[in-house]
N, C-alpha and C positions, 0 to 999 in steps of 0.2 A: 525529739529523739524516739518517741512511741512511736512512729512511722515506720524506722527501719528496723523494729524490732522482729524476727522470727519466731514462728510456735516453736521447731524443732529445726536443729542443727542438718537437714538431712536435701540434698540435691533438687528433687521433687519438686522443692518450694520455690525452689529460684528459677523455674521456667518462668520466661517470658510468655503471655498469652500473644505478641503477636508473632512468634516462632512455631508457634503450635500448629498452625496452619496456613504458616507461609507459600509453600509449595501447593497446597488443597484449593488457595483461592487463583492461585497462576493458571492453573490447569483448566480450573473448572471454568472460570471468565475469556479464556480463551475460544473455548469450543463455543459462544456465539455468534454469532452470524454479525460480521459489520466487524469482528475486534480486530482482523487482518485486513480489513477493507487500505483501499490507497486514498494517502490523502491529497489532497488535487485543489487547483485554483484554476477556474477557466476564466479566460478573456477577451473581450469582443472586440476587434479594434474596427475602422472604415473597411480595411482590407483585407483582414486575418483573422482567424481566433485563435489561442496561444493556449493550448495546457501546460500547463505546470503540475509533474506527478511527483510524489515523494515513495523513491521507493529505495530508501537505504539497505545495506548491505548484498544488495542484486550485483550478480553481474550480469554486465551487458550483454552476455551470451545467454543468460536466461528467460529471456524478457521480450514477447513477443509483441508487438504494433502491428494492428490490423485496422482497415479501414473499410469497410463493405457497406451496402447501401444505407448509405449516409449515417454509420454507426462507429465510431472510432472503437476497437478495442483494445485494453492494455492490460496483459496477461505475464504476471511475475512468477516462479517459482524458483525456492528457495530450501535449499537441504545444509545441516551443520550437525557435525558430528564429534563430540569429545570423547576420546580417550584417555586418560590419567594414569600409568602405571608405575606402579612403586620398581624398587630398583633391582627388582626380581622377574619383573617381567609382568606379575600378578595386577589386573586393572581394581586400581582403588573406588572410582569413579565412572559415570561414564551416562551420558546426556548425549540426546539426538531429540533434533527436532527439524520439522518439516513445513512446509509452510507455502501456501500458492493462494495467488488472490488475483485479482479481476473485476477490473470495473468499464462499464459501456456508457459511451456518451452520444448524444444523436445530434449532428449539425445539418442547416441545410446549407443549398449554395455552396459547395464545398469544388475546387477545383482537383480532386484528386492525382493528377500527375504531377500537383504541385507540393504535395505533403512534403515536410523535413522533419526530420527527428533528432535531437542528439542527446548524450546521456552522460552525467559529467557530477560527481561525488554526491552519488543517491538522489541526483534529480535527473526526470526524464522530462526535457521539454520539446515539445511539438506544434508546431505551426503549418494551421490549416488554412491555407491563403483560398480567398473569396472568389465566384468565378463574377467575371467582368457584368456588372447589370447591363440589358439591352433597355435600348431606348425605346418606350410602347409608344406604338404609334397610335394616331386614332384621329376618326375620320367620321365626319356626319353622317347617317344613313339614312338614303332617302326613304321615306315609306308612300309606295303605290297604293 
């Protein structure tokens, strides 16, 4: 029972310490580098390699696929804006946040007019099909 005892009857005391800085570690852990990053499964098949990107709450119209010498890019941005207003019209509330990420991956062998992409509940998968191997030829050379 000495555990939930109080010094003094008075508000002060009943903060929780992890309220104190709930908003102060969201903010601050965001702003580094990698916290927005996309998280992604590549994989190699005979004929293809296959990304798999997670990029939840995107839409499709946000979210650019680019593929230039031999570098896939996949470029998200993301905008949300709350408004809250009491029943006066007066905003009680009110959160925005922003948000754009990008990450590059380098293939070789890449048949590029074969690229496909689709995008289907916060995942973006991509299939970069192989170009055809030639056959090396090879031949004795005589030396004079």
């Amino acid at each position: 029972m000495a555990f939930n005892m109080k010094p003094f009857d008075n508000s002060f005391f009943d903060v929780n310490p992890s309220n104190l800085f709930k908003d102060f570690g969201r903010q601050f852990f965001d702003q580094f580098p990698g916290a927005n990053s996309i998280k992604t499964d590549v994989k190699e098949l005979e004929d293809a390699y296959i990304v798999e990107a997670e990029l939840p709450g995107m839409e499709k119209e946000n979210i650019n696929l680019q593929f230039e010498d031999n570098i896939l890019t996949i470029e998200g941005k993301q905008s949300f804006e709350n408004n809250k207003e009491d029943e006066n019209g007066r905003i009680i509330h009110q959160e925005r946040s922003f948000s754009d990420v990008k990450r590059q991956y380098q293939f070789d062998n890449v048949d590029e007019n074969g690229i496909k992409a689709a995008y289907e509940n916060g995942m973006l998968n991509v299939t970069l099909p192989k170009k055809e191997k030639k056959e090396s030829s090879s031949s004795n050379i005589q030396i004079d």
